[in-house]
C-alpha positions as MATLAB code, in Angstrom:
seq = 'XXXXXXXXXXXXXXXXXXXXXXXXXXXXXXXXXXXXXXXXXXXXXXXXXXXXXXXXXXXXXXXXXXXXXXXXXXXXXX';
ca = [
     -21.570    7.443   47.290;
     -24.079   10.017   45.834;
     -22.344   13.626   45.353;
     -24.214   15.561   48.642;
     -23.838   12.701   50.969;
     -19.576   12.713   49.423;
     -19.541   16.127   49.890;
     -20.938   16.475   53.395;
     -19.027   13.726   54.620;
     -15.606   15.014   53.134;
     -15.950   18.191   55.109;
     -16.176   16.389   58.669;
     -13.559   14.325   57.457;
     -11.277   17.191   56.802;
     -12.900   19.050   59.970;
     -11.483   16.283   62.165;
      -8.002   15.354   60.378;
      -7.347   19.796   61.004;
      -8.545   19.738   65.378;
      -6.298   18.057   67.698;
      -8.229   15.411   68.526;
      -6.118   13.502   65.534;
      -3.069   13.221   66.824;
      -1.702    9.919   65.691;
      -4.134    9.493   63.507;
      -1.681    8.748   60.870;
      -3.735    6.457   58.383;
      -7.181    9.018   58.652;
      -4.451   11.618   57.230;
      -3.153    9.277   54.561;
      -6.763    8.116   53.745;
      -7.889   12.023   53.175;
      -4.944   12.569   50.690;
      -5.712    9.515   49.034;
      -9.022    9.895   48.858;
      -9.480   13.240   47.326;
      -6.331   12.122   44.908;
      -8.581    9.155   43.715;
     -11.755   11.144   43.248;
     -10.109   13.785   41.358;
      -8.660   11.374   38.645;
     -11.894    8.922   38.895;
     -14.867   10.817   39.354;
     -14.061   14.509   38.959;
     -17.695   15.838   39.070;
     -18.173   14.841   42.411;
     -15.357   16.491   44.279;
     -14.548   19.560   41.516;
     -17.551   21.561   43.203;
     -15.742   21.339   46.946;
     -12.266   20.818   45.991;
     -11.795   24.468   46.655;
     -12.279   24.593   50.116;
     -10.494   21.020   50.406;
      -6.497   22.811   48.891;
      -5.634   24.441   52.081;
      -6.348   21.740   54.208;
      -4.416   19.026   51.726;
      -1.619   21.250   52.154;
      -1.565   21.456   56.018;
      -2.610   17.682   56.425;
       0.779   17.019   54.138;
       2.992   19.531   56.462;
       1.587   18.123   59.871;
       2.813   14.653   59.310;
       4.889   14.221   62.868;
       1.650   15.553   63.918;
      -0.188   12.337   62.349;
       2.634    9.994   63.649;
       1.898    7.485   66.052;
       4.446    8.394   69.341;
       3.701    4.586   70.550;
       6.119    1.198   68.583;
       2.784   -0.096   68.214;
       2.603   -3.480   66.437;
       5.402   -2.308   63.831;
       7.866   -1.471   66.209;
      10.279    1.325   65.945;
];
């Protein structure tokens, strides 16, 4: 993905994993961590000029993860 659309993108991304609408949204949370992880070792020049206004929420998104949890056994079970 080109760096703007990335960039854009990341933001709502990060926007939505931080409101409460993402309760249980455990693998959105994991994806975001991975994500930015992967682009900064792979393609640094495309996150380095957001990654600033990405730390605080990594750090939150890491804390919150009962938050993230699924309260249902799901298809895993318990």
């Amino acid at each position: 993905m080109p760096a703007i659309p990335f960039q854009y993108y990341i933001h709502a991304m990060k926007n939505f994993l931080l409101s409460d609408a993402s309760r249980e949204e455990a693998d959105g949370a994991s994806c975001y961590l991975r994500l930015i992880e992967r682009k900064v070792k792979n393609e640094p020049t495309l996150i380095l000029p957001v990654l600033p206004e990405l730390f605080d929420s990594v750090r939150i998104i890491a804390d919150r993860q009962s938050f993230y949890a699924s309260t249902s056994t799901g298809t895993l079970g318990n």
